[in-house]
N, CA and C atoms as a LAMMPS dump frame, in Angstrom:
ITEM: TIMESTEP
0
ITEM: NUMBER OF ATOMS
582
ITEM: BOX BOUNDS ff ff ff
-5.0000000000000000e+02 5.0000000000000000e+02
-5.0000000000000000e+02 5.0000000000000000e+02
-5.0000000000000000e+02 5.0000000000000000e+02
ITEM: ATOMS id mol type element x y z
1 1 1 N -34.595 -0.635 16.046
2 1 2 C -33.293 -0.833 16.676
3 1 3 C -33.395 -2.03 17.611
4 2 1 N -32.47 -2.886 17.362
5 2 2 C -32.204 -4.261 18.252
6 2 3 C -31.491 -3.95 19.683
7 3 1 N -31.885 -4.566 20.49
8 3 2 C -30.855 -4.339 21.813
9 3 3 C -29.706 -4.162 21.966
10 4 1 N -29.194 -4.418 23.539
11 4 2 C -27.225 -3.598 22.944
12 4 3 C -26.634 -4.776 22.567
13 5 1 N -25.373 -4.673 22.272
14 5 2 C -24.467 -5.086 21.46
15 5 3 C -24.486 -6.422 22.925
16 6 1 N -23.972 -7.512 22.795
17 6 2 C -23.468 -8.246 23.872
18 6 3 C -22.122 -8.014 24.215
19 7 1 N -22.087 -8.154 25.824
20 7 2 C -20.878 -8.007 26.492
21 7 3 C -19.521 -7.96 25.594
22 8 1 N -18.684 -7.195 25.271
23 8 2 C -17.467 -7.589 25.019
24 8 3 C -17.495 -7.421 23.363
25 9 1 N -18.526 -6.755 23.033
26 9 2 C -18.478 -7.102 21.24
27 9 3 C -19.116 -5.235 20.302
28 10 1 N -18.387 -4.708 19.893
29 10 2 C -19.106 -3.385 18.793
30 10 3 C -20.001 -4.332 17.591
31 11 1 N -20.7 -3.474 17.415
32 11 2 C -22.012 -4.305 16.319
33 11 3 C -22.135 -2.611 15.369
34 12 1 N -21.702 -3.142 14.291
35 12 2 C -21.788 -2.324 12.935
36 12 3 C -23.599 -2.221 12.699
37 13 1 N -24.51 -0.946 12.502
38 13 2 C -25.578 -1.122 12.738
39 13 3 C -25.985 -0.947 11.334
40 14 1 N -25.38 0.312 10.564
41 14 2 C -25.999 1.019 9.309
42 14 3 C -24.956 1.445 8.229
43 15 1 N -24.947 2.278 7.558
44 15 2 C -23.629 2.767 6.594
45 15 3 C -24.919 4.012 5.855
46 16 1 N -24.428 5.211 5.848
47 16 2 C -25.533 6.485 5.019
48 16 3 C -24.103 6.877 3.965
49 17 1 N -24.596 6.769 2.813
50 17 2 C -23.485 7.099 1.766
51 17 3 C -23.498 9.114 1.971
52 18 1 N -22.534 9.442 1.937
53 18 2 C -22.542 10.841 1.946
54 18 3 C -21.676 11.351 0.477
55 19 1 N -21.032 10.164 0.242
56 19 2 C -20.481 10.37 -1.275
57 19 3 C -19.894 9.57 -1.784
58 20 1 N -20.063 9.244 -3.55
59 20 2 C -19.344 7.856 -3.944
60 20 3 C -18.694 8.42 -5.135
61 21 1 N -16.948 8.149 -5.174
62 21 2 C -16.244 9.052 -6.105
63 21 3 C -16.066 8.011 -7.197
64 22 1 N -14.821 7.866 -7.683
65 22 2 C -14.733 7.105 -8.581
66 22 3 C -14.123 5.444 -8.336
67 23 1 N -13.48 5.329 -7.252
68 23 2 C -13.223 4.477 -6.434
69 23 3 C -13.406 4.026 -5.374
70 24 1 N -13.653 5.445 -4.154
71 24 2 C -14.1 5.379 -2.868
72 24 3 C -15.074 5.384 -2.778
73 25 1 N -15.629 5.335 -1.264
74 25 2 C -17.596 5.865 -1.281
75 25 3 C -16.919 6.428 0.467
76 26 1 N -17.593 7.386 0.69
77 26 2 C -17.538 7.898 1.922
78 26 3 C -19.227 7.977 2.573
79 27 1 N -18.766 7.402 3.789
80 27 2 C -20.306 7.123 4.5
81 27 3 C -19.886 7.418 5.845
82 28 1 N -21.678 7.968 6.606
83 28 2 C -21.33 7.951 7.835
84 28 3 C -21.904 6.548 8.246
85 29 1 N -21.056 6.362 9.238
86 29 2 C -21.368 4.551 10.11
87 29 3 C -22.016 4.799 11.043
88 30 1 N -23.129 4.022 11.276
89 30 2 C -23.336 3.985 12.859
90 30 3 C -22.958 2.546 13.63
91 31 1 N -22.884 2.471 15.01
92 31 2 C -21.85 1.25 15.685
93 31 3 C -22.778 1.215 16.578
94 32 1 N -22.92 0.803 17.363
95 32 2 C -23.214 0.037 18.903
96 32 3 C -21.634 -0.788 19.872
97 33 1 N -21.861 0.118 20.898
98 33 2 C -20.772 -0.151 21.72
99 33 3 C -21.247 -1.381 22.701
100 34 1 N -20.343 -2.089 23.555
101 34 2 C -20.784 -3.115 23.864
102 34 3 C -21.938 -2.944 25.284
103 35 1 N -21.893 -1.46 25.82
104 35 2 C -22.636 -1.515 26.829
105 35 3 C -23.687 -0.443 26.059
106 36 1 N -23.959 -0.654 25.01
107 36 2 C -25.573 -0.122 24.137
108 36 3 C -25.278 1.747 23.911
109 37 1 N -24.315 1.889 24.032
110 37 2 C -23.508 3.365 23.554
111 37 3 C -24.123 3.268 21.887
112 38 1 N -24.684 4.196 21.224
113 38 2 C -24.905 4.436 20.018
114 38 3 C -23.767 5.727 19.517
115 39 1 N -22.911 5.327 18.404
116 39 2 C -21.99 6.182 18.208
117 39 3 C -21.815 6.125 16.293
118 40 1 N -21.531 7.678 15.904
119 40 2 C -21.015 7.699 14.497
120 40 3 C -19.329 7.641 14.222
121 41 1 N -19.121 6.971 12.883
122 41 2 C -18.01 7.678 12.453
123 41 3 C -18.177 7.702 11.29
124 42 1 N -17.205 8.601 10.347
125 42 2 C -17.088 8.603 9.017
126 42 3 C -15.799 7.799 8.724
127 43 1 N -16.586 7.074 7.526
128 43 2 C -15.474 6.077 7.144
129 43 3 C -15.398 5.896 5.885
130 44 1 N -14.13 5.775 5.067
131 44 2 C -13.997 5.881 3.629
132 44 3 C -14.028 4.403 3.227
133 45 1 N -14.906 3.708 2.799
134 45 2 C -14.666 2.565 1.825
135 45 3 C -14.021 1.827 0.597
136 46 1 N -13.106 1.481 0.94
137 46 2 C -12.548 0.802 -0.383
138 46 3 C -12.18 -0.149 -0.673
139 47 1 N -12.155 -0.416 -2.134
140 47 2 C -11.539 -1.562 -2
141 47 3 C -10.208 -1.977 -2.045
142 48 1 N -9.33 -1.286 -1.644
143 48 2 C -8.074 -1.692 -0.962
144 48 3 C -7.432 -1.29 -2.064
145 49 1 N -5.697 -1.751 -1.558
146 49 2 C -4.759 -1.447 -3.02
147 49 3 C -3.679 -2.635 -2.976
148 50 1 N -2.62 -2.499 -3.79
149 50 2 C -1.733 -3.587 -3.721
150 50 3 C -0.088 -2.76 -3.746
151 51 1 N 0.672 -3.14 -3.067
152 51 2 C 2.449 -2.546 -3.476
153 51 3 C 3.145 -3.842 -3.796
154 52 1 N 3.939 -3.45 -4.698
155 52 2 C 4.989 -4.522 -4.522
156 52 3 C 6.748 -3.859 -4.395
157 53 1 N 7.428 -4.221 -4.04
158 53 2 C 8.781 -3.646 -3.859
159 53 3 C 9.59 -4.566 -4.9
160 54 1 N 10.599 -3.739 -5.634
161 54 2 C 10.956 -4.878 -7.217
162 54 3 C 12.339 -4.712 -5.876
163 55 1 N 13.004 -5.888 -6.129
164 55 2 C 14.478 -6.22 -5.237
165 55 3 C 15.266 -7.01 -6.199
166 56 1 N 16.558 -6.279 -6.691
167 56 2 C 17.656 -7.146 -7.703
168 56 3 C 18.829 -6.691 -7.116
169 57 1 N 19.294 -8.103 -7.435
170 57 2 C 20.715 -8.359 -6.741
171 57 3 C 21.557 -7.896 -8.216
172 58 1 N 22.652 -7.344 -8.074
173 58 2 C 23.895 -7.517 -8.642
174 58 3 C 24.374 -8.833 -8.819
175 59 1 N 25.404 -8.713 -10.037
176 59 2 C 26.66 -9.699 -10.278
177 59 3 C 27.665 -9.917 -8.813
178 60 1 N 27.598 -9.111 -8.262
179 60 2 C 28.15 -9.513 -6.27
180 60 3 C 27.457 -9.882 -5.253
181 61 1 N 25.803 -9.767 -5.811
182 61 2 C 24.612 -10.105 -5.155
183 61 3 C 24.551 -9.172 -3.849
184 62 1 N 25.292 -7.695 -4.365
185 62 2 C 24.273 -6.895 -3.659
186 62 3 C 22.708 -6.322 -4.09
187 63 1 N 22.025 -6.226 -3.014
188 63 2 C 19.991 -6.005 -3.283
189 63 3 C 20.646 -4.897 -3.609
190 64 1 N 19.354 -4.209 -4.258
191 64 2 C 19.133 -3.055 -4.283
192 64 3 C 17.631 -2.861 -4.54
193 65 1 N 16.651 -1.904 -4.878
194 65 2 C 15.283 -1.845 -5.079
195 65 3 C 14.995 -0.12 -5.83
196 66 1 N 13.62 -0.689 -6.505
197 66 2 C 13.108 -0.152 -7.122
198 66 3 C 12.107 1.074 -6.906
199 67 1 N 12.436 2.101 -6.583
200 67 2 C 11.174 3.345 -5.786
201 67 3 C 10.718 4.299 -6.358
202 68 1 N 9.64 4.813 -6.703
203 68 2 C 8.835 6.023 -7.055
204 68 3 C 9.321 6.905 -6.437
205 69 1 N 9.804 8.305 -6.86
206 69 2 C 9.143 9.472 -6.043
207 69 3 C 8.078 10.342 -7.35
208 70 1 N 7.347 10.521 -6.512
209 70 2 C 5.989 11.126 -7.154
210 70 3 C 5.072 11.995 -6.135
211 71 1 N 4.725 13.368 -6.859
212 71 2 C 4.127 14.09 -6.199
213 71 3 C 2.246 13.547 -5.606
214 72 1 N 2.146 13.647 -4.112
215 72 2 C 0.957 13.316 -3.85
216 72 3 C 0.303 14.456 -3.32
217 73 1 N -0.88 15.195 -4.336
218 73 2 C -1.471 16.082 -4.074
219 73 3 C -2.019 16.031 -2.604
220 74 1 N -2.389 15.034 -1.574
221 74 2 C -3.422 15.497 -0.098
222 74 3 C -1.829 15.814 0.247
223 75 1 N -0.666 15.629 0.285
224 75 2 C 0.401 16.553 1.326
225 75 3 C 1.06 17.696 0.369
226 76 1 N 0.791 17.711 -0.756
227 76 2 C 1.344 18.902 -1.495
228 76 3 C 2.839 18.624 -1.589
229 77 1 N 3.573 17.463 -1.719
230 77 2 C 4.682 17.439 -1.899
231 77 3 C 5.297 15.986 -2.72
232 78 1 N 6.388 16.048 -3.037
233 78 2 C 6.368 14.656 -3.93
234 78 3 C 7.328 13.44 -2.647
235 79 1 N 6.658 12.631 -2.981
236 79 2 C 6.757 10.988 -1.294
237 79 3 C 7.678 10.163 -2.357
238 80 1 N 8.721 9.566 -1.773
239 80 2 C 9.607 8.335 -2.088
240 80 3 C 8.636 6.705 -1.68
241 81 1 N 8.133 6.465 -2.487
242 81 2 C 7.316 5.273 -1.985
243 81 3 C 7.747 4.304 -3.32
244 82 1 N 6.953 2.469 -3.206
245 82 2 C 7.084 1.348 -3.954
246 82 3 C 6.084 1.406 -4.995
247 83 1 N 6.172 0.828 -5.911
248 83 2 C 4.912 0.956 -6.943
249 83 3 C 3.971 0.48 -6.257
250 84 1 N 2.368 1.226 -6.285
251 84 2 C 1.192 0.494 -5.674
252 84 3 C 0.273 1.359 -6.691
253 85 1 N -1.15 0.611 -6.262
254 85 2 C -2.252 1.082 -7.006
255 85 3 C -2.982 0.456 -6.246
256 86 1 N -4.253 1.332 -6.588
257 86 2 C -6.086 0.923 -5.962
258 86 3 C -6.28 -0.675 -6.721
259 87 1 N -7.196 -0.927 -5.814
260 87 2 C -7.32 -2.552 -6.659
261 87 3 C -8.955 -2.146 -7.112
262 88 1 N -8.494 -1.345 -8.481
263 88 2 C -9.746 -0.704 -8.981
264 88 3 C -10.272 -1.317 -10.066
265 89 1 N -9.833 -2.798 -10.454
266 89 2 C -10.467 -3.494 -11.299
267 89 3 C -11.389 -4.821 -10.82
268 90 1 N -12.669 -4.644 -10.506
269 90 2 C -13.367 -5.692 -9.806
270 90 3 C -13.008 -7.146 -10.545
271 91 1 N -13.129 -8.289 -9.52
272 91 2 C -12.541 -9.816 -9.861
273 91 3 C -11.272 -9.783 -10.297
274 92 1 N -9.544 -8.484 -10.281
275 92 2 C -8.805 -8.625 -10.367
276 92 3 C -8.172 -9.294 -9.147
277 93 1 N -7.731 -10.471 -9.191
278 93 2 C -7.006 -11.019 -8.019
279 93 3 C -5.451 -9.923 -7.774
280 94 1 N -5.31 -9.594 -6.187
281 94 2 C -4.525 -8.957 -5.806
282 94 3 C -2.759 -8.923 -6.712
283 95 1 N -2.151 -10.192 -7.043
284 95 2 C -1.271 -10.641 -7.801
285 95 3 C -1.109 -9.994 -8.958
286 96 1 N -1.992 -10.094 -9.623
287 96 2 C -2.36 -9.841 -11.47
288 96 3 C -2.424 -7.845 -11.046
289 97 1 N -3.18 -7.236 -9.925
290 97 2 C -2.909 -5.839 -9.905
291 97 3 C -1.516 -5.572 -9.636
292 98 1 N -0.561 -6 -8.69
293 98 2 C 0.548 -6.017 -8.57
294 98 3 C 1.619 -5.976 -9.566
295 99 1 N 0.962 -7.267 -10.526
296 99 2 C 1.795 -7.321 -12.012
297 99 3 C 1.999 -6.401 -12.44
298 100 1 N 0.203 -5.553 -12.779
299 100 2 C 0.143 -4.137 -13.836
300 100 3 C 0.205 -3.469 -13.194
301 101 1 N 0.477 -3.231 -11.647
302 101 2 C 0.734 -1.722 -11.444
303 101 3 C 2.587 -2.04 -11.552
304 102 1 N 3.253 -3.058 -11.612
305 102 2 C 4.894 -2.9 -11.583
306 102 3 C 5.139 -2.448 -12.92
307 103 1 N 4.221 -2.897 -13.864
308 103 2 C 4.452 -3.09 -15.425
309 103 3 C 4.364 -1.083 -15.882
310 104 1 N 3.03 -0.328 -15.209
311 104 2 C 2.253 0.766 -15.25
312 104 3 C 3.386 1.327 -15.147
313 105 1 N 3.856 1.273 -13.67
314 105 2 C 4.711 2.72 -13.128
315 105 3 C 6.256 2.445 -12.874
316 106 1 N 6.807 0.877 -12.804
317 106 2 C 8.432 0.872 -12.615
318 106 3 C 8.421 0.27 -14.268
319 107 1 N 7.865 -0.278 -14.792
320 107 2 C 8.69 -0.772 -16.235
321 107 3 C 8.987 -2.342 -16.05
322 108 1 N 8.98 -2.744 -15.191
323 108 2 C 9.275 -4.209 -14.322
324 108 3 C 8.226 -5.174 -14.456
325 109 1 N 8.487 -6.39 -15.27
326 109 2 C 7.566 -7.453 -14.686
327 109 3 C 8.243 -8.713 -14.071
328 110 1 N 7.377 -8.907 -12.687
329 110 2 C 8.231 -9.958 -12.113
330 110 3 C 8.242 -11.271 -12.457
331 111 1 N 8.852 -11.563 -11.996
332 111 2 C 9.222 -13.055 -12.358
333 111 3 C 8.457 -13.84 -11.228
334 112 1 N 8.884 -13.368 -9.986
335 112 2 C 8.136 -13.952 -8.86
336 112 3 C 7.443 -12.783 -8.142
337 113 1 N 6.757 -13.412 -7.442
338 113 2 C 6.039 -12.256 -6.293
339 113 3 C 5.963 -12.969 -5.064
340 114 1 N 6.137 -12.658 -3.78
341 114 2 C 6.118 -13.523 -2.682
342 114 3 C 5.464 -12.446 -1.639
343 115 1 N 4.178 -13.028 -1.037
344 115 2 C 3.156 -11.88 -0.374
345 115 3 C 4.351 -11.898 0.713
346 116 1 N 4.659 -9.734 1.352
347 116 2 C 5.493 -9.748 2.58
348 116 3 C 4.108 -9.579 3.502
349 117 1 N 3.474 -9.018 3.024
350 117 2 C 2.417 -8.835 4.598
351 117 3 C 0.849 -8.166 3.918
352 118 1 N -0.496 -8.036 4.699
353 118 2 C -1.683 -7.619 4.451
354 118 3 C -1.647 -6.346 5.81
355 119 1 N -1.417 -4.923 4.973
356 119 2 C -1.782 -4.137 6.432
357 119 3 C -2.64 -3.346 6.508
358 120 1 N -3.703 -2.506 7.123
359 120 2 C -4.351 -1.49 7.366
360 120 3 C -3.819 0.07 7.615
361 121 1 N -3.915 0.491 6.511
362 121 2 C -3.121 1.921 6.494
363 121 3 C -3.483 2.553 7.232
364 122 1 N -4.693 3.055 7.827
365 122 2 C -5.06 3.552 8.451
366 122 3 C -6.457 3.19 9.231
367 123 1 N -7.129 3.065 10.331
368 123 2 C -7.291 2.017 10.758
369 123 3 C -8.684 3.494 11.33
370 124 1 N -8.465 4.12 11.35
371 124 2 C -9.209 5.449 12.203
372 124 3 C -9.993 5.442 10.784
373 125 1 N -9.989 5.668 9.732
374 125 2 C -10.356 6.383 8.969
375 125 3 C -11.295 5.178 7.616
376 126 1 N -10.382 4.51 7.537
377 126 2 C -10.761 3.597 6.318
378 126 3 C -10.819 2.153 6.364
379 127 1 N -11.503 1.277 6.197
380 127 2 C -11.789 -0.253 5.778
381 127 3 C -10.391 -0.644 4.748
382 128 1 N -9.852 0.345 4.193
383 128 2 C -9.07 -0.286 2.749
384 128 3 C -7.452 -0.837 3.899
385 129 1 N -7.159 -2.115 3.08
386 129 2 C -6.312 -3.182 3.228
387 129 3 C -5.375 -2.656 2.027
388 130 1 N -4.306 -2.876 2.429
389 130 2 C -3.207 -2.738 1.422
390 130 3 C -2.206 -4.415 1.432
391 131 1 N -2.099 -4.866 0.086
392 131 2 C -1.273 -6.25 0.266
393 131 3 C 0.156 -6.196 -0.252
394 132 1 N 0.801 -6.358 0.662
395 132 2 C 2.51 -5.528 -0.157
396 132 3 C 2.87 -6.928 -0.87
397 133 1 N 3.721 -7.37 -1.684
398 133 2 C 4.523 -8.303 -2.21
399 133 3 C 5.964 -8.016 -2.253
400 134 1 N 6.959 -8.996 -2.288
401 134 2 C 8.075 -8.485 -3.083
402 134 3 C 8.309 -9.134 -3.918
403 135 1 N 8.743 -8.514 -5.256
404 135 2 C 8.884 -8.749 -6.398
405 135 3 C 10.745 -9.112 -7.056
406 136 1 N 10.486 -10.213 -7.114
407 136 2 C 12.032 -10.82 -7.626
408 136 3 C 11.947 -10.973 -8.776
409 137 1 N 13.177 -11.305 -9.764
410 137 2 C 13.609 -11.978 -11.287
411 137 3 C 12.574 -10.913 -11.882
412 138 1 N 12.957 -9.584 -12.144
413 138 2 C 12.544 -9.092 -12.688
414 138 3 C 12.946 -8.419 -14.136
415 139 1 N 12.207 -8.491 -15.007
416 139 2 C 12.411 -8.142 -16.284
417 139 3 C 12.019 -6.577 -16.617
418 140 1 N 12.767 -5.827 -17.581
419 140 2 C 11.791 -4.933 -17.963
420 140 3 C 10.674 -4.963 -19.079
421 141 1 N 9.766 -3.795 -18.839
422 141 2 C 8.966 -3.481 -19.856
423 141 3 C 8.928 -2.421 -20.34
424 142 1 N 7.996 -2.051 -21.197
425 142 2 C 7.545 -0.42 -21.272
426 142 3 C 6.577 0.22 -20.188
427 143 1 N 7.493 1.409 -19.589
428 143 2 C 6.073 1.844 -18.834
429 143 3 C 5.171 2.321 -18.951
430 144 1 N 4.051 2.472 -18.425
431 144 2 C 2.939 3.119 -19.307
432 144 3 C 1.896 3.379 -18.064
433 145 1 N 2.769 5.092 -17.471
434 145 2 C 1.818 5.69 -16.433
435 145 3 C 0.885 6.274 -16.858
436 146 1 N -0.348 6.433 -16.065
437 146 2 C -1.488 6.685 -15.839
438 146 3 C -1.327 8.109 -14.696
439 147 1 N -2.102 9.102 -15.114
440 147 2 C -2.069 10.174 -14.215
441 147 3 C -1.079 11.38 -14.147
442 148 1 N -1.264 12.781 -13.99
443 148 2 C -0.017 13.468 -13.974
444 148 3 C 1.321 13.23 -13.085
445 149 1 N 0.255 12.791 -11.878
446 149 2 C 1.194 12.321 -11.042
447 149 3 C 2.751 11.176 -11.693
448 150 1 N 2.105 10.398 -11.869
449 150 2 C 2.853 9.18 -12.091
450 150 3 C 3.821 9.813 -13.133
451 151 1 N 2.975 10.733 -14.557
452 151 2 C 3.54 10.647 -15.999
453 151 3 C 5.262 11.426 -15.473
454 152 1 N 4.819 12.492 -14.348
455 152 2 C 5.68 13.21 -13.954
456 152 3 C 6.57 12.193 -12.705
457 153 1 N 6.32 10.819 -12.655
458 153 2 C 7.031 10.531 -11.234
459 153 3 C 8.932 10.206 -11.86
460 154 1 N 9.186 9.919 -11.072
461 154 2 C 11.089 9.589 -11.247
462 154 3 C 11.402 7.894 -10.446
463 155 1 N 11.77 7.42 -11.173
464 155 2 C 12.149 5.823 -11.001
465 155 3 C 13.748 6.522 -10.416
466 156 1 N 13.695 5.494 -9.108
467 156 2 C 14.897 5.897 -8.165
468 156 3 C 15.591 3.991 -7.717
469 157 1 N 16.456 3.63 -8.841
470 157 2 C 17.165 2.044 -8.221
471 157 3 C 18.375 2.62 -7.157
472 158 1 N 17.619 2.396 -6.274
473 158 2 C 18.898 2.465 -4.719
474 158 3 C 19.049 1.156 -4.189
475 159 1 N 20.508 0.998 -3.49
476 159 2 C 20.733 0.151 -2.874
477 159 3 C 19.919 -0.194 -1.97
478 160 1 N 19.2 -1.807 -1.298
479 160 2 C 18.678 -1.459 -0.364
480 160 3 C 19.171 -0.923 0.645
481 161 1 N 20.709 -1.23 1.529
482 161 2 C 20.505 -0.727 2.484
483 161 3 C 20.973 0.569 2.887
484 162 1 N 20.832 1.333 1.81
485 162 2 C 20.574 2.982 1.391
486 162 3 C 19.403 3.237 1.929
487 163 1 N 18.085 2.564 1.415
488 163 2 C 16.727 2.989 0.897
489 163 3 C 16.539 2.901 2.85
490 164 1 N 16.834 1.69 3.537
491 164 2 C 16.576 1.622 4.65
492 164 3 C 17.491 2.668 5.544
493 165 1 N 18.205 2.865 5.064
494 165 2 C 18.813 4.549 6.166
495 165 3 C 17.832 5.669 5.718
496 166 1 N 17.451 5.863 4.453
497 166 2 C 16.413 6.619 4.272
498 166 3 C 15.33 6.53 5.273
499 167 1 N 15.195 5.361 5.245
500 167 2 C 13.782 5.51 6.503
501 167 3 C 14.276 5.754 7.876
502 168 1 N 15.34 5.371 8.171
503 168 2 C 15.89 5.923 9.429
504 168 3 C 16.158 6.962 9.493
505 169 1 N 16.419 7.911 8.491
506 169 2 C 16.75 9.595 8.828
507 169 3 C 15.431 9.973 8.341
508 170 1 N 14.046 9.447 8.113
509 170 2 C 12.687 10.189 8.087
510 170 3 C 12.894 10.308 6.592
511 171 1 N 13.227 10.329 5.86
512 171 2 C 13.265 10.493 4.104
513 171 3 C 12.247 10.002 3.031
514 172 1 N 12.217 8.302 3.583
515 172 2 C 11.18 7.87 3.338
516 172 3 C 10.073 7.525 4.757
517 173 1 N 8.698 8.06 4.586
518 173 2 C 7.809 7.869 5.058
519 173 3 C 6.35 7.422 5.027
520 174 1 N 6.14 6.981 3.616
521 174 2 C 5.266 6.26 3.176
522 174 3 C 4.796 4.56 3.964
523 175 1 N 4.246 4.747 4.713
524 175 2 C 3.922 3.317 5.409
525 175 3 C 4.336 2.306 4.693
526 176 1 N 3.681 1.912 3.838
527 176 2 C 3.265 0.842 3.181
528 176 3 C 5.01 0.626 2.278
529 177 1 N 5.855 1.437 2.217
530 177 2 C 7.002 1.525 1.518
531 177 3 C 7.911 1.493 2.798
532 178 1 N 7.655 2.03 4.352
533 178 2 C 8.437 1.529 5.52
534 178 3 C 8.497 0.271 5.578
535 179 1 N 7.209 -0.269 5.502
536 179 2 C 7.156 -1.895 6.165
537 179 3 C 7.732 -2.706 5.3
538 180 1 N 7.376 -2.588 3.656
539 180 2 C 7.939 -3.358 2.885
540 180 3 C 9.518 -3.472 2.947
541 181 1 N 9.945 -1.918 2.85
542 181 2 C 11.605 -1.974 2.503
543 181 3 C 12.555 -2.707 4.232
544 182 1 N 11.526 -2.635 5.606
545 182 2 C 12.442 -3.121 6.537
546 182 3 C 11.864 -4.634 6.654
547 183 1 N 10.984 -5.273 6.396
548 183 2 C 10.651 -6.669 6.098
549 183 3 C 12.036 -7.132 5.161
550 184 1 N 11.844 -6.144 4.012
551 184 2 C 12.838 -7.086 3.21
552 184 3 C 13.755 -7.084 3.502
553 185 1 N 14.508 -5.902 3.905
554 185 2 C 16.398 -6.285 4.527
555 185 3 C 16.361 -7.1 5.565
556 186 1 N 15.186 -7.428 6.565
557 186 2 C 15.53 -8.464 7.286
558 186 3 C 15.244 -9.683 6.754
559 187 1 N 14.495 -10.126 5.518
560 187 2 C 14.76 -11.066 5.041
561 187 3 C 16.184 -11.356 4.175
562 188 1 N 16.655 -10.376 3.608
563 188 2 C 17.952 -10.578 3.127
564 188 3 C 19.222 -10.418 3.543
565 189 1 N 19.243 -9.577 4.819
566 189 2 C 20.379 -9.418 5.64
567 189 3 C 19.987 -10.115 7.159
568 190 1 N 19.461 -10.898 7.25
569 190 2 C 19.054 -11.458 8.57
570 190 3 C 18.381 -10.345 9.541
571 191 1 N 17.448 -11.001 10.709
572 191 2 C 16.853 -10.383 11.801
573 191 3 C 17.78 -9.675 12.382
574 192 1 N 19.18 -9.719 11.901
575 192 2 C 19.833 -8.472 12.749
576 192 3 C 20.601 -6.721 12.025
577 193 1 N 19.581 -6.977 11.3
578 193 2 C 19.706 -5.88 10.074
579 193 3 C 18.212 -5.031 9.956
580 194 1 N 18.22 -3.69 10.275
581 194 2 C 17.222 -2.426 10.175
582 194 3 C 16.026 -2.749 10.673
């Protein structure tokens, strides 16, 4: 063991795998605090995932968007969220997963993709990064879900600024489907919209 951490800085020391599933690996960490505190946590490793939110305007050029609801077994209930997936194909650039997970689970391939943000879902628990996009000029495809979950999910085209009262009366609560759907109405209805 090396001395403490310097003033002002945590120093990542070790990683003990306690289990590696098919995507994740769960390990305990050990850290160094900046005044030489030796401390664990358990932390899930991954390699991240990707969402994209599909957004089409009408012939009046009202938005509207594209949403999953699908049952997620850790809450036992089925979540209103955006198409996403694990970025479980190594050297897939984030974009190209985005493509096939819109293609997988909405039927949609975009035309464009424009990154809205890179966030940390959970910040206590896991390393994994989630990269949202939104997805314009979109075409359909065939879908072709993966999982009971998905085979059983329901494609929901709501207006957006439906989808965003949803999140204001708690309806939708999926992070990664909050941030995307109020990024985008303020990109399309100005900073003084949700």
């Amino acid at each position: 063991m090396t001395g403490p951490a310097s003033s002002g800085e945590f120093r990542h020391v070790a990683d003990r795998e306690v289990h590696q599933g098919h995507v994740w690996r769960v390990v305990v960490a050990d850290f160094e605090a900046p005044d030489g505190t030796l401390f664990q946590r358990d932390i899930v490793r991954s390699p991240g995932a990707v969402a994209a939110l599909p957004l089409i305007f009408d012939a009046e050029g009202t938005a509207s968007v594209v949403l999953l609801r699908q049952y997620r077994p850790p809450y036992e209930q089925e979540v209103v969220e955006i198409p996403a997936g694990m970025r479980d194909v190594e050297g897939e650039p984030p974009e190209e997963t985005a493509r096939r997970e819109l293609a997988e689970e909405a039927g949609l391939v975009p035309g464009r993709l424009d990154l809205l943000l890179e966030m940390v879902p959970s910040p206590a628990m896991t390393d994994s990064v989630t990269t949202i996009y939104l997805a314009s000029d979109c075409t359909g495809t065939t879908r072709s879900p993966h999982g009971p979950e998905e085979k059983q999910s329901e494609l929901l085209h709501i207006p957006l600024v439906d989808a965003v009262s949803m999140v204001e009366r708690g309806e939708i609560v999926d992070a990664k489907t909050v941030a995307a759907l109020l990024l985008t109405a303020r990109r399309v209805h100005g900073s003084d919209h949700g």
